[in-house]
C-alpha positions as YAML, in Angstrom:
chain: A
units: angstrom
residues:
- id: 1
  name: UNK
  ca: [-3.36, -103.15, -50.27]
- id: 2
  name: UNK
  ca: [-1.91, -105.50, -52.88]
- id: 3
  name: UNK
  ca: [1.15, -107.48, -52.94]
- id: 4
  name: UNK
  ca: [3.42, -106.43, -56.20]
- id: 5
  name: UNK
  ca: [3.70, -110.13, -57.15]
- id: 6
  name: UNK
  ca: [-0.41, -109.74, -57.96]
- id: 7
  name: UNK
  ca: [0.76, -107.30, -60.66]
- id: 8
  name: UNK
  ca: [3.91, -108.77, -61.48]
- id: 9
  name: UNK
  ca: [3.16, -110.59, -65.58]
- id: 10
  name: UNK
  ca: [5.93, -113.51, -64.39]
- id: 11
  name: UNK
  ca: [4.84, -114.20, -60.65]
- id: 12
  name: UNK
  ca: [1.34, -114.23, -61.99]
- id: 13
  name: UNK
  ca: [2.03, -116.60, -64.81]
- id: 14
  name: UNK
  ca: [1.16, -114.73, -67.49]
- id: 15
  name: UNK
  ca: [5.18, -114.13, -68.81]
- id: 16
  name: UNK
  ca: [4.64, -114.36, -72.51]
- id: 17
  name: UNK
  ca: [7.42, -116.29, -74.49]
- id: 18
  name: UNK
  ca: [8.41, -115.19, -77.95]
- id: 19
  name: UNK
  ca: [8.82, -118.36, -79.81]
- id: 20
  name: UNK
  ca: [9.37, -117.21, -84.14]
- id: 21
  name: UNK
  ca: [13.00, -118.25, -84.94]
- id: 22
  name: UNK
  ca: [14.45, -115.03, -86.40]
- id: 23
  name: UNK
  ca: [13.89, -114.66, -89.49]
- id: 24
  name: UNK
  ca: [17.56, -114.06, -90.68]
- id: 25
  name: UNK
  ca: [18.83, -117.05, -88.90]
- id: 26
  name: UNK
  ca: [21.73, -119.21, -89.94]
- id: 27
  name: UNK
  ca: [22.10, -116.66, -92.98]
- id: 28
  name: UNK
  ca: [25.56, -115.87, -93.70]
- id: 29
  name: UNK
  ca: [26.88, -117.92, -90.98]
- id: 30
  name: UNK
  ca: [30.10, -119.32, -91.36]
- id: 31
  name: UNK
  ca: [32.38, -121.62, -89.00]
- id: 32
  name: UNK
  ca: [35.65, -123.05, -88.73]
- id: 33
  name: UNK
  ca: [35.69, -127.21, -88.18]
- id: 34
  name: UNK
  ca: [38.29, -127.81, -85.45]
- id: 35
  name: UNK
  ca: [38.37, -131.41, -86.62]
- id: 36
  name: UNK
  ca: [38.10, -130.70, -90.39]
- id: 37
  name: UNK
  ca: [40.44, -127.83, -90.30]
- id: 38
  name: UNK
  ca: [37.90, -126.07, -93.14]
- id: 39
  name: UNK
  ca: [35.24, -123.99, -93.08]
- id: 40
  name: UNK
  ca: [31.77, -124.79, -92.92]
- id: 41
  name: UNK
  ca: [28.15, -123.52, -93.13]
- id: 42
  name: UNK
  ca: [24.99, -124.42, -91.41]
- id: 43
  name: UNK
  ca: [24.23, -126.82, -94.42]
- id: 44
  name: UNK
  ca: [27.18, -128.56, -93.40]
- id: 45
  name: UNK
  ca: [28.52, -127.85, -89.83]
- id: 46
  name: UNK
  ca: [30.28, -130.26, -87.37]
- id: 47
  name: UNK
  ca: [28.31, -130.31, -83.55]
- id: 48
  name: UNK
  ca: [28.95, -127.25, -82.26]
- id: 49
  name: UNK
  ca: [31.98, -128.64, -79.83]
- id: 50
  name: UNK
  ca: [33.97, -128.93, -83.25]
- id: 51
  name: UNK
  ca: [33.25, -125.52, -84.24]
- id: 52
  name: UNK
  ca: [34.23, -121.72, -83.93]
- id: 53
  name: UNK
  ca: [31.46, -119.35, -84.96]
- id: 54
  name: UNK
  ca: [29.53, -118.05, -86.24]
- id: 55
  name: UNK
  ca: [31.67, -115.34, -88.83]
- id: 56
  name: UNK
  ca: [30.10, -113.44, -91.14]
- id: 57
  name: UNK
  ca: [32.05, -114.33, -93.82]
- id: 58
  name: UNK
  ca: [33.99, -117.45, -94.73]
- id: 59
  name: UNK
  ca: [37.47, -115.35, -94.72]
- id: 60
  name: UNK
  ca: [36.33, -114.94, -91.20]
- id: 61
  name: UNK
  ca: [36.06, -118.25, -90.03]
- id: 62
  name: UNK
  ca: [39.24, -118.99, -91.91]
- id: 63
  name: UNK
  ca: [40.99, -116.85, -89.90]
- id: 64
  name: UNK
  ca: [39.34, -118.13, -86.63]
- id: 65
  name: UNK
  ca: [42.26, -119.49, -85.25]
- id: 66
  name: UNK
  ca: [44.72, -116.50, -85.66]
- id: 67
  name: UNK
  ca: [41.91, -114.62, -83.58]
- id: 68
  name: UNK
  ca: [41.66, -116.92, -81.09]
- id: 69
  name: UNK
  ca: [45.63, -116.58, -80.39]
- id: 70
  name: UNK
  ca: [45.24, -112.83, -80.39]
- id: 71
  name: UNK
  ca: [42.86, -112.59, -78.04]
- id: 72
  name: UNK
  ca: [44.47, -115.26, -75.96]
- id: 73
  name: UNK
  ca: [47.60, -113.56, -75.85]
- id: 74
  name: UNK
  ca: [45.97, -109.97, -74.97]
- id: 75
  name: UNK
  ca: [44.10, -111.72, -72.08]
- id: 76
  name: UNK
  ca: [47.68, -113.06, -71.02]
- id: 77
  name: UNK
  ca: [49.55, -109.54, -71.18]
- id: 78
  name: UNK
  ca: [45.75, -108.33, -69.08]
- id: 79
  name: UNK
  ca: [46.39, -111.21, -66.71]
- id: 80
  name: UNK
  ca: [50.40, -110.58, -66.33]
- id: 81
  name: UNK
  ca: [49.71, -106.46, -65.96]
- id: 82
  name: UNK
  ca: [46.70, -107.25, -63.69]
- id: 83
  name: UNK
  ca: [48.70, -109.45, -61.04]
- id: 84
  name: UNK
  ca: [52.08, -107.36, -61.41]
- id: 85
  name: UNK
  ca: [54.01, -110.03, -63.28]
- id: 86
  name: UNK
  ca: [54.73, -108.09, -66.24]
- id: 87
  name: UNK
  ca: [57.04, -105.64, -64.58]
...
């Protein structure tokens, strides 16, 4: 009999990694600057600890911050309704 690892691609060594960058990559990406307060594109992005994104569309990263306070303040009302505190 033979162990699975023996037939197993990764135990064996023989994992194969896909390394081609996609080829639609960076394309349409859009971000909002949190230190610019604009939006940006990969041409011109901030490190990514300045940045919300990517958005498909620059209306969408212009409007980052409006979702981010929307979905904080859903998570909240989960949170309250979750540990009883909104009753």
């Amino acid at each position: 009999m033979t162990s699975a690892a023996t037939h197993d691609p990764v135990a064996a060594g023989d994992a194969r990694v896909h390394s081609d960058v996609m080829s639609d990559s960076g394309r349409g990406s859009y971000y909002w600057c949190l230190r610019h307060h604009r939006v940006e594109t990969e041409a011109d992005k901030c490190p990514a600890k300045f940045v919300l994104g990517p958005y498909p569309s620059a209306a969408d990263a212009e409007n980052a911050l409006e979702r981010v306070q929307e979905r904080n303040e859903a998570w909240e009302a989960e949170d309250a309704r979750w540990t009883g505190e909104d009753r």
